[in-house]
C-alpha positions in Angstrom: 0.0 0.0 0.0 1.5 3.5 -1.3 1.2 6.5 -1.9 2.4 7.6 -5.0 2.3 9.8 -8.4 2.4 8.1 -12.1 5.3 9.8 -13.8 5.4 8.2 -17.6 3.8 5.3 -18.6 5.2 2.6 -21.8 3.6 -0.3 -23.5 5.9 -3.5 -22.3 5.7 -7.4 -23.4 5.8 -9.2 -19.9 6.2 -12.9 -21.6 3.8 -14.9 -24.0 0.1 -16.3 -23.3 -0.2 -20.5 -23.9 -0.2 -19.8 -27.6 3.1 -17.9 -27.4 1.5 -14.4 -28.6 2.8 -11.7 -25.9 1.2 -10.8 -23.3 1.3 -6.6 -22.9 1.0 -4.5 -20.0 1.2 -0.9 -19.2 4.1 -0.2 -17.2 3.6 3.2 -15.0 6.7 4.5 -13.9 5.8 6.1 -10.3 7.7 8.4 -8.0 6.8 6.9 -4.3 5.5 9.3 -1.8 5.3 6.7 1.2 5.0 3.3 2.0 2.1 2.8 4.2 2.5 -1.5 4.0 5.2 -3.3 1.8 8.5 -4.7 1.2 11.5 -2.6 2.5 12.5 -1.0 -1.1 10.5 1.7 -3.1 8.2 0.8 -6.0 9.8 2.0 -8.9 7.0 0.5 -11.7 3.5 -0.3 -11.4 2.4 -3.1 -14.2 -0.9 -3.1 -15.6 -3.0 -4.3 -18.2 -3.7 -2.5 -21.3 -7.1 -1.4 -20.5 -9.9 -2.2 -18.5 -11.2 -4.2 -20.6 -8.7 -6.9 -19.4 -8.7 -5.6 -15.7 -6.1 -2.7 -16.4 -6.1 0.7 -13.8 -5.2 3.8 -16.0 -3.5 6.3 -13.9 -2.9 9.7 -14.7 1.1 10.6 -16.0 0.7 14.1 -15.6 2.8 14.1 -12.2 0.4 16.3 -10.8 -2.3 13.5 -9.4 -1.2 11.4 -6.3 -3.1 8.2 -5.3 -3.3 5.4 -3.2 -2.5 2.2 -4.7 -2.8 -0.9 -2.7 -1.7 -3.9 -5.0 0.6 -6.5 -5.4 4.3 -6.2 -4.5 6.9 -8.3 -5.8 9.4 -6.9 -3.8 11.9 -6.3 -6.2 10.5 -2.2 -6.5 7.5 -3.7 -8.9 4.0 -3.9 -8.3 1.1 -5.2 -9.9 -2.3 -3.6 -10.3 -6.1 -4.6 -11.7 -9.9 -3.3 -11.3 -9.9 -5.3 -8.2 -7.4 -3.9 -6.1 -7.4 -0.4 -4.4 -6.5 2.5 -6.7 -7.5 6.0 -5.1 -6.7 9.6 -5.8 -5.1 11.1 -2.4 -7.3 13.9 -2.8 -10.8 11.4 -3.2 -10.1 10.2 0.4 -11.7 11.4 4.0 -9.8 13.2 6.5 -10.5 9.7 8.7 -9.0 7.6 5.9 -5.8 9.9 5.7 -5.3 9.5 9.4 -6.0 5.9 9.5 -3.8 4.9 7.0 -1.4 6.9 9.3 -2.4 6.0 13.0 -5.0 3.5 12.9 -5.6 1.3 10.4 -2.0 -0.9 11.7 -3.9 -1.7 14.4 -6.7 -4.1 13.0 -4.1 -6.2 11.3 -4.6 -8.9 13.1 -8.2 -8.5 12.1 -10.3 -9.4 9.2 -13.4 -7.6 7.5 -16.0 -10.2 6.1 -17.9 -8.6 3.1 -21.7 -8.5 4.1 -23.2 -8.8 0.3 -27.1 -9.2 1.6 -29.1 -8.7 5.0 -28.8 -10.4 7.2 -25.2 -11.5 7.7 -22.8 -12.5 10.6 -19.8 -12.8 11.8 -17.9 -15.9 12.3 -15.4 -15.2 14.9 -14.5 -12.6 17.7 -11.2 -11.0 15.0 -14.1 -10.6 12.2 -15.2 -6.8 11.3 -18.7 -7.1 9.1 -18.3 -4.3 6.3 -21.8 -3.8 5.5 -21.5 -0.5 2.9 -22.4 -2.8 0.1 -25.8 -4.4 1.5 -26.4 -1.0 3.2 -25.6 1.8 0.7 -27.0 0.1 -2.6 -23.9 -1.9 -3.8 -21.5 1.2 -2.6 -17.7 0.1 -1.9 -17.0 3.3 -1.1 -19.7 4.2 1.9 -19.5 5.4 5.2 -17.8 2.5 6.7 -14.9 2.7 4.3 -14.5 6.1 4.6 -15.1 7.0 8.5 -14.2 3.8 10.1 -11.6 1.7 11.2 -11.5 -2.3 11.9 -9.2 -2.0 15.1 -8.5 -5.0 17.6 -9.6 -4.4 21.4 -8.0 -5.1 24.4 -10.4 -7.8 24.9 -8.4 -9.5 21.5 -11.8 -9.0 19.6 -12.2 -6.6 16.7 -14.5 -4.0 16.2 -15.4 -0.6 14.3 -13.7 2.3 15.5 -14.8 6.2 14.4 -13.7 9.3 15.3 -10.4 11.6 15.0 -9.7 11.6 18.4 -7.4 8.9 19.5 -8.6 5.5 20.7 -9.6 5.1 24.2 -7.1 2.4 25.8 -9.5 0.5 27.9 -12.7 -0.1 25.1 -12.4 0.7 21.5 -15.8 0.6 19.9 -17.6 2.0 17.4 -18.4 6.0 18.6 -21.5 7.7 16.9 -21.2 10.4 13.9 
């Protein structure tokens, strides 16, 4: 997970399909802001696919646009990217996802979010987060959990939704109303 801008981008062969025609991908060069979750070394390129079409992210080259690209790293200052994973402009995201990403968001590691697709839906296990924005806000990934919450672990060693800018309270983290 970074935060990055797209500097230049190139058409690249990355090897040949089971027929032996090559496989292209769009290869972003990137200048890396942070690293927010990854291997020790910078991302130099982010690899694509063509167009969207095929799964590809198109990012903008013009320097100017930062995002937040969560993907996948192969640790060698390469990264891989497709419709499915995170790709944000910096600017797009809530003050609570900006300080998350920062503060909080390292602290549900431990945890998982279970994708609640239709009502009524449950959690299987005390580490579990249900992310309901998709069965709540008419298919939106993007809704008000995502943007002002956090999946944190408790000192009880259960997980749970935590809101707010203020920092978490040591003894109970739970969720705190708007």
């Amino acid at each position: 997970v970074i935060r990055a801008k797209a500097v230049s981008a190139k058409e690249v062969d990355s090897g040949n399909d089971i027929y032996g025609n090559p496989i292209k991908r769009i290869q972003y060069e990137i200048k890396q802001i942070k690293m927010f979750k990854g291997p020790d070394k910078d991302i130099e390129f982010v690899y694509t696919a063509p167009s969207t079409a095929v799964c590809g992210r198109l990012l903008d080259t013009g320097g100017k646009k930062e995002y937040l690209i969560a993907g996948k790293s192969e640790g060698n200052g390469k990264m891989h990217i497709t419709l499915c994973d995170l790709v944000s402009t910096w600017d797009s995201l809530s003050p609570t996802q900006k300080k998350s990403l920062n503060q909080r968001y390292q602290m549900g590691c431990e945890c998982k979010i279970s994708r609640c697709l239709s009502i009524p839906c449950f959690v299987a296990s005390l580490d579990e987060c249900l992310w309901t924005d998709w069965a709540m806000e008419k298919n939106n990934v993007d809704g008000r959990q995502a943007k002002h919450y956090a999946c944190i672990k408790r000192s009880d060693g259960s997980c749970a939704w935590y809101r707010g800018m203020a920092p978490p309270k040591q003894e109970f983290l739970d969720i705190e109303d708007p």
